[in-house]
C-alpha positions as CSV (number, residue, x, y, z in Angstrom):
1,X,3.7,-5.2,6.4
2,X,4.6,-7.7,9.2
3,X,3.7,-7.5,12.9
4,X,7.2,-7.2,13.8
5,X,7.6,-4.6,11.0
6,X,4.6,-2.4,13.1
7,X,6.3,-3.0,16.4
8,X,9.3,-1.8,15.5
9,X,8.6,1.1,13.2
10,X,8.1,4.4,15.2
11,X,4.9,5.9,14.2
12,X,4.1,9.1,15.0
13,X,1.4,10.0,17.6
14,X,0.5,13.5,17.6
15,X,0.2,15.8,20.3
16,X,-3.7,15.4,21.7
17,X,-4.9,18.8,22.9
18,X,-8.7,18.1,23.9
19,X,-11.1,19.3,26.9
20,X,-11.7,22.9,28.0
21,X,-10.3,25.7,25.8
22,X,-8.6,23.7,23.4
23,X,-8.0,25.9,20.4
24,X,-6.6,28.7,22.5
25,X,-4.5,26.1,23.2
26,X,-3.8,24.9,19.7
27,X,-3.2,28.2,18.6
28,X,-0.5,29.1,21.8
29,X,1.1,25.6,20.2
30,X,1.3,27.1,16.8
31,X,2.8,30.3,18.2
32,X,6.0,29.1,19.6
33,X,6.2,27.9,16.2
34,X,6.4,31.6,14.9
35,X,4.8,30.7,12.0
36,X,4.4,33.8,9.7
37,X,1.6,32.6,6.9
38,X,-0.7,29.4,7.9
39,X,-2.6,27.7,5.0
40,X,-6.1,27.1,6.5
41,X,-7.7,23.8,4.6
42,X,-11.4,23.2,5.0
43,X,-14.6,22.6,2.9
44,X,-16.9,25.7,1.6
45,X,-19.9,24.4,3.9
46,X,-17.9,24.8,7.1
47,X,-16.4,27.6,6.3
48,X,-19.8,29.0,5.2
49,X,-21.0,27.9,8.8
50,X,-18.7,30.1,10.6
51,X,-17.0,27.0,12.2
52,X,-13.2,28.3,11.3
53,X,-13.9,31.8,12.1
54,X,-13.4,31.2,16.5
55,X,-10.1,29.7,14.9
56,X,-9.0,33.0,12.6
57,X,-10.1,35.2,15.4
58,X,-7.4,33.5,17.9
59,X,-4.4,33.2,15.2
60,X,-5.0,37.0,14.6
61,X,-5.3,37.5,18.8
62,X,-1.8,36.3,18.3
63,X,-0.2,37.9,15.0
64,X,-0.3,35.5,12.6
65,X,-1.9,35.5,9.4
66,X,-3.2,32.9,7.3
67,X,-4.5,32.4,3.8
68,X,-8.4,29.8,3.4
69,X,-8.6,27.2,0.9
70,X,-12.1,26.4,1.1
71,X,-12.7,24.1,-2.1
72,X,-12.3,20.7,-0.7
73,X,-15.0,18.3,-2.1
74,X,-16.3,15.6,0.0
75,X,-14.0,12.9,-1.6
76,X,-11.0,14.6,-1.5
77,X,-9.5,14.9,-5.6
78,X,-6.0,15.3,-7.3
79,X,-7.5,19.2,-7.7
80,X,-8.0,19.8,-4.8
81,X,-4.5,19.3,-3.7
82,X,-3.5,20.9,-6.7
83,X,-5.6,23.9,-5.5
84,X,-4.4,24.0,-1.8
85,X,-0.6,23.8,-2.4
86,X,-0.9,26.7,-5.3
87,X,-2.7,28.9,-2.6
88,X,0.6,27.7,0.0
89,X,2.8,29.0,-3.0
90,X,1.5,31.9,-3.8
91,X,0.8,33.1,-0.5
92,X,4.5,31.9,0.8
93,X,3.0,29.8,3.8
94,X,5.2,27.7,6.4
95,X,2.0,25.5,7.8
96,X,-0.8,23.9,7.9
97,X,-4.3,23.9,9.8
98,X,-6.8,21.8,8.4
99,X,-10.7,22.5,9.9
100,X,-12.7,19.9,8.8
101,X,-14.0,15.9,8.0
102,X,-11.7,13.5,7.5
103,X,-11.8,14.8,3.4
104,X,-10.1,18.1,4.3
105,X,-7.4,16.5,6.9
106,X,-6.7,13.8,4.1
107,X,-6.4,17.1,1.7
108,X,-4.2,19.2,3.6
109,X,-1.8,16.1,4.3
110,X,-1.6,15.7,0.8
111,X,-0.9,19.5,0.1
112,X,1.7,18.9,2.7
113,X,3.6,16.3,1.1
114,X,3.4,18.1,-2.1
115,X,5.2,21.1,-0.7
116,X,7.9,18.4,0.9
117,X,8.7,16.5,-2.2
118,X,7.8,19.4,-4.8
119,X,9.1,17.1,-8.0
120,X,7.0,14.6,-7.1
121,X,3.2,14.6,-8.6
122,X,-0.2,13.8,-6.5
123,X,0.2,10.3,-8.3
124,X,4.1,10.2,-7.8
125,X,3.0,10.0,-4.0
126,X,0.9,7.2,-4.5
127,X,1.4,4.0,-2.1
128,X,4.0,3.9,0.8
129,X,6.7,6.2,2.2
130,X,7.0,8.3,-1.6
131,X,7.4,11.5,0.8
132,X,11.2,12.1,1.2
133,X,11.4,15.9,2.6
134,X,10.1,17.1,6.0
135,X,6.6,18.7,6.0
136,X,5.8,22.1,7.3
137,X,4.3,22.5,10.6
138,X,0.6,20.4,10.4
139,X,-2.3,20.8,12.7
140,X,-5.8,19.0,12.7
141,X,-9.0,20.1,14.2
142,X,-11.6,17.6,13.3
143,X,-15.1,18.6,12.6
144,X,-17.1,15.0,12.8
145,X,-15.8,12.0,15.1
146,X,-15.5,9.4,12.6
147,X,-12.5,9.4,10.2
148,X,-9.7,9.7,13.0
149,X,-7.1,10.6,9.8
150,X,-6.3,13.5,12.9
151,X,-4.0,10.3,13.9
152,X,-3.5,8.4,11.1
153,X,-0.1,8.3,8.5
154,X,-2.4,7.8,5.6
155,X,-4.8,9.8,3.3
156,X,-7.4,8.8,0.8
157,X,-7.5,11.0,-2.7
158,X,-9.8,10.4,-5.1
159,X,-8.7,10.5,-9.1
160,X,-11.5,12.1,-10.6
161,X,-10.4,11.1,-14.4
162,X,-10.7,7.4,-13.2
163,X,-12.8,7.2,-9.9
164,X,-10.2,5.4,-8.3
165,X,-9.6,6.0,-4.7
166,X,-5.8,5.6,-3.6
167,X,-3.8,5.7,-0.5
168,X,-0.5,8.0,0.2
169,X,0.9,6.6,2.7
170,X,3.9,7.9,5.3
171,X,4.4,8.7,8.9
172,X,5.5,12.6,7.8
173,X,2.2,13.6,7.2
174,X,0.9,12.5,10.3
175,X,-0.5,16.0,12.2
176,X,2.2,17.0,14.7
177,X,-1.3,18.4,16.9
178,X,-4.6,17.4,17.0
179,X,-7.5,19.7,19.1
180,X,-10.3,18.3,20.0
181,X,-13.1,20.9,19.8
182,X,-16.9,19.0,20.5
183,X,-18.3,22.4,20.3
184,X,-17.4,22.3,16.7
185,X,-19.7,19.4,16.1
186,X,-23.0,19.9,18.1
187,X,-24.4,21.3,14.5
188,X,-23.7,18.2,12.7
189,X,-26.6,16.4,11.4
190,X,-27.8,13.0,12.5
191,X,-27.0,11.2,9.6
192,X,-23.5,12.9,9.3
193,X,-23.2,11.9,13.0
194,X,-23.9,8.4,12.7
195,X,-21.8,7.9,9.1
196,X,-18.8,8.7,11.1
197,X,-18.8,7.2,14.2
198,X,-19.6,4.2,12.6
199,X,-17.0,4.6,10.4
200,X,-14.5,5.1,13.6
201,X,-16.3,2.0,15.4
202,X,-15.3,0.3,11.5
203,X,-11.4,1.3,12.0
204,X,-11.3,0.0,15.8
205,X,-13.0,-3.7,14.9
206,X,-10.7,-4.2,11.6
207,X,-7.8,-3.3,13.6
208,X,-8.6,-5.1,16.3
209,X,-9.4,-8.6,14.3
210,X,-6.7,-8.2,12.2
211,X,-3.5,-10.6,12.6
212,X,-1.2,-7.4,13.2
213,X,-2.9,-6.5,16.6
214,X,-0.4,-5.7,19.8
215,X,-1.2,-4.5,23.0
216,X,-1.5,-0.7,22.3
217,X,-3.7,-1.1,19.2
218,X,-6.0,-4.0,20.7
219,X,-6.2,-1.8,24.4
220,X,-7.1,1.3,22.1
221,X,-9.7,-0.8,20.1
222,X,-11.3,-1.8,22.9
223,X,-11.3,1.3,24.8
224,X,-13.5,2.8,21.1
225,X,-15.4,0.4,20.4
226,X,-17.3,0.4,24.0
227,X,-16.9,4.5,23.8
228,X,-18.5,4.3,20.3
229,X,-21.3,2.1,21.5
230,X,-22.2,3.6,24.6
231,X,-22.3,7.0,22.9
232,X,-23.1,7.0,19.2
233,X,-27.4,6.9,19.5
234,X,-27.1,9.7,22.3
235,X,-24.7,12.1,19.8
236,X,-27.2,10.9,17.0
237,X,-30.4,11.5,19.3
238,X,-29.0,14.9,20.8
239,X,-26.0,16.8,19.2
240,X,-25.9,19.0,21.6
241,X,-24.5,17.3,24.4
242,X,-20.9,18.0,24.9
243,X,-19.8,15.3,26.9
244,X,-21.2,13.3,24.5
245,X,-19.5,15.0,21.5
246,X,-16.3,14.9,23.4
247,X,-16.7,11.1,23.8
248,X,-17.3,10.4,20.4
249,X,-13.7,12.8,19.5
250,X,-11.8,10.6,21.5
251,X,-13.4,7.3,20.2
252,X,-12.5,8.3,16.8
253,X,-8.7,9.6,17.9
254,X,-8.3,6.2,19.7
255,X,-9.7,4.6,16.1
256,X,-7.2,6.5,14.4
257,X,-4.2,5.1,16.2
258,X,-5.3,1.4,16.0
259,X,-5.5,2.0,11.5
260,X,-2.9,3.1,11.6
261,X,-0.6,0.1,13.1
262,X,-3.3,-2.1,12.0
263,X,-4.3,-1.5,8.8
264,X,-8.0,-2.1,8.1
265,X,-9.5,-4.8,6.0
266,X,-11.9,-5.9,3.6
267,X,-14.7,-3.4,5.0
268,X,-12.9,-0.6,4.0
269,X,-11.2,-2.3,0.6
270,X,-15.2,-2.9,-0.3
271,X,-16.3,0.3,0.4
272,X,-13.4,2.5,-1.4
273,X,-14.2,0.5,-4.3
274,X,-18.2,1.4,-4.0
275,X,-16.9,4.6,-2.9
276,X,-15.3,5.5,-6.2
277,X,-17.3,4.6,-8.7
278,X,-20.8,5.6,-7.0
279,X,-19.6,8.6,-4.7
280,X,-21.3,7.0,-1.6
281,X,-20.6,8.4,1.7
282,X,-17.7,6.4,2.7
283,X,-19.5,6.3,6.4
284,X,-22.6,4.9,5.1
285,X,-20.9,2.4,2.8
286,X,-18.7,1.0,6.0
287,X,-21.5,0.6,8.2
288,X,-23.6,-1.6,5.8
289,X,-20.6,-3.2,4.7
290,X,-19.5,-4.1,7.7
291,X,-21.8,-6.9,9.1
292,X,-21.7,-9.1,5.8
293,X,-17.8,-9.2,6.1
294,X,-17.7,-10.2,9.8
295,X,-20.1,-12.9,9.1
296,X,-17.9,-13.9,6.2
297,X,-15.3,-14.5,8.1
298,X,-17.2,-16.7,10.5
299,X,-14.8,-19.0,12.8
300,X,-11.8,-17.0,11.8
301,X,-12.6,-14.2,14.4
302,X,-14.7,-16.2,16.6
303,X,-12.0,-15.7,19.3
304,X,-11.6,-12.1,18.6
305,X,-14.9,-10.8,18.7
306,X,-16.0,-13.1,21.5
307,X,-13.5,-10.8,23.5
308,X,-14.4,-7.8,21.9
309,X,-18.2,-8.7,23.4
310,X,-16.7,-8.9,27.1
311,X,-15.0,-6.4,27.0
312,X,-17.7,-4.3,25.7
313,X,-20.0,-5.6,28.8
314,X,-22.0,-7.3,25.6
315,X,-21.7,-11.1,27.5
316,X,-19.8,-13.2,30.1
317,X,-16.7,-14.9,29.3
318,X,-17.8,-17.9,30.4
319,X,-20.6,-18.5,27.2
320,X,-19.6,-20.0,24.1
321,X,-17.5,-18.0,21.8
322,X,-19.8,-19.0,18.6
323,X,-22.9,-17.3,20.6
324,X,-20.8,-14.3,21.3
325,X,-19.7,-13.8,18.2
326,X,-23.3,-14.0,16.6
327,X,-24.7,-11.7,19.2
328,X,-21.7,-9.0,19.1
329,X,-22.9,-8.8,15.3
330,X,-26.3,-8.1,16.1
331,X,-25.4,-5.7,18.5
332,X,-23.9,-3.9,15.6
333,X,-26.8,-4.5,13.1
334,X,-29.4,-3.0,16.5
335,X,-27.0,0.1,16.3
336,X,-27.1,0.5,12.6
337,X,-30.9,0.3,12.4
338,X,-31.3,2.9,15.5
339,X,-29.2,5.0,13.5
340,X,-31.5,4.6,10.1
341,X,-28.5,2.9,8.1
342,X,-30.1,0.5,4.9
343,X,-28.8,-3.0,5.0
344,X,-28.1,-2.5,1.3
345,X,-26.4,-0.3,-1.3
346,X,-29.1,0.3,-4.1
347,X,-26.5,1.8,-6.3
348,X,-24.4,-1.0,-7.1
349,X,-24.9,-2.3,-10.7
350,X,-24.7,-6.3,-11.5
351,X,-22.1,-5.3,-14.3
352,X,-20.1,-3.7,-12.0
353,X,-19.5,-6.5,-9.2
354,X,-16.8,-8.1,-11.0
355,X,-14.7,-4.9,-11.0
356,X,-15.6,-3.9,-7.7
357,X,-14.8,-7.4,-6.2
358,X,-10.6,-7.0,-8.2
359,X,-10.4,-3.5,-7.6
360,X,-11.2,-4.4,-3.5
361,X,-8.8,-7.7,-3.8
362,X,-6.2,-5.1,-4.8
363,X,-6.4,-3.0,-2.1
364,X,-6.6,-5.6,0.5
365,X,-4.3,-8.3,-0.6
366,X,-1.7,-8.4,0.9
367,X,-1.2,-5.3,2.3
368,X,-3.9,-5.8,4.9
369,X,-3.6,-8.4,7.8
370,X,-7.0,-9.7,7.6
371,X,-8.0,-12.9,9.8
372,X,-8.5,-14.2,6.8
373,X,-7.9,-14.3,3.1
374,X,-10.7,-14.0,0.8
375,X,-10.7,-14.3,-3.3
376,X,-12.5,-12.6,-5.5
377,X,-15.9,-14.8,-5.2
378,X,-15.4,-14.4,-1.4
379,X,-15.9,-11.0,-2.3
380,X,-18.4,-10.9,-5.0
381,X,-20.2,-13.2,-2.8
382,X,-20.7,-10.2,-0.6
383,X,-21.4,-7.7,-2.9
384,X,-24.1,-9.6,-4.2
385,X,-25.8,-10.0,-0.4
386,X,-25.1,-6.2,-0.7
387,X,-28.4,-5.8,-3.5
């Protein structure tokens, strides 16, 4: 899609509720909706962990009932949307709260679009604006600060018969409301904690290097990136820290926004690939992912991240752009090694390369506005310095 395309489109941003009391205020949102039945979507291990009940306590404060799916799996499936839109049936529900990871936001947007284009299969919904109806009321309360899809038009399901990972795509299933709640997230792990913000700090440099950067997405890039990096080691060393947590929730909202009028790139094309066919952590595969492709790219974003490093207090604008440009990606590789990320993906089979290398060309050419083009031995080039 072109820049112009992006500027003139109207994307949805959703209603950011965040700070103090934030899902009493959700839940007074979703009452002036007089919503009768919500369909709560989340995974079985927050659920387990008592992190939705604060949440059913309030909607019950204020008469409404819901019904839980709790069976989303950690890459999303064609199931699981199956699942969730057979409990909205039976249980004659009007919206949808999703609790959770970016897997159980992408799930519920699916379920969503299901329930607005009911003759249309999960793969019918495949690709770009394939959602025709209006969706029921949608709500997000993100659980990790990583994924951002609490402000994105797309979601990633996983087909479980193929282990291909594909994108529906629309501005309807954007969530009309998004809470912020870091309380939520001070019993995340360590590792979960540094898989998603460095999957947020992923979205905010794509977009920001990409050819379909305007003001608004490159302002909200830079405002994560130096959020992300100034907070990421503290939520990683102590998860307890509020502020922190709160930081981090805004960093990935503000990441959100710039993929979605940005698209990503070749980071993410690479690690849906890897992501399908080995069930990595799509975190974890970003953030090793993500140094090779910058330094692939070389010259091409020399300007770019040059400014990113300023910005980001990393340098003076008045040193060479090469030297900021090498020492922004080190910056990234320092982080990455505080946060005990490998610099390579052990899973990945030398038979496979060839098929990961098309099946990422696919994605990411050319729907993506990458700096720069790369083939398929650009690609396999990488995959190889992956091993």
């Amino acid at each position: 899609m072109s820049k112009l395309a992006y500027v003139i489109l109207k994307f949805p941003e959703p209603i950011l509720v965040s700070g103090e009391d934030s899902l009493e205020k959700l839940c007074d949102l979703i009452k002036k909706e007089d919503l009768q039945q919500i369909l709560i979507v989340t995974d079985a291990t927050i659920f387990e962990l008592g992190l939705v009940d604060k949440i059913l306590e309030l909607l019950t404060d204020r008469g409404i009932e819901y019904s839980v799916y709790s069976g989303v799996v950690s890459n999303p499936t064609i199931e699981n949307i199956k699942e969730g839109y057979q409990v909205y049936q039976e249980n004659q529900c009007d919206g949808i709260l999703a609790v959770g990871g970016g897997s159980s936001i992408d799930c519920a947007k699916v379920v969503g679009g299901r329930v607005a284009t009911p003759n249309k299969t999960v793969l019918e919904l495949k690709g770009n604006f394939k959602i025709k109806g209006q969706l029921p009321p949608f709500y997000a309360v993100p659980t990790t600060a990583g994924t951002g899809s609490e402000a994105t038009i797309g979601a990633v399901i996983t087909n479980s018969d193929t282990h291909e990972k594909f994108s529906v795509n629309s501005p309807k299933i954007a969530p009309r409301v998004a809470a912020l709640a870091p309380e939520l997230m001070t019993s995340l792990p360590p590792h979960i904690t540094a898989y998603t913000g460095l999957d947020a700090l992923t979205h905010a440099i794509e977009g920001y290097i990409n050819v379909n950067g305007i003001r608004l997405t490159d302002e909200s890039a830079i405002k994560s990136v130096r959020m992300i990096l100034e907070n990421l080691e503290k939520a990683y060393s102590n998860g307890t820290d509020l502020k922190v947590r709160e930081n981090m929730s805004l960093a990935a909202f503000y990441a959100g926004m710039v993929l979605t009028r940005a698209t990503p790139g070749y980071v993410h094309a690479i690690a849906h690939s890897l992501g399908g066919r080995y069930n990595l952590p799509h975190g974890l595969a970003v953030a090793v992912i993500l140094p090779y492709v910058l330094e692939e790219f070389g010259e091409s974003i020399h300007d770019s991240i040059s400014q990113l490093a300023v910005e980001c207090g990393l340098a003076s604008k008045q040193e060479p752009k090469n030297l900021l440009y090498r020492r922004f990606i080190q910056r990234i590789k320092r982080l990455n090694d505080h946060l005990n990320i490998p610099n390579k993906i052990t899973a990945i089979q030398e038979q496979d390369i060839e098929d990961i290398a098309i099946d990422a060309i696919h994605e990411a050419n050319p729907t993506y506005c990458v700096p720069k083009l790369l083939d398929k031995a650009d690609i396999v080039k990488i995959i190889h310095r992956l091993i």
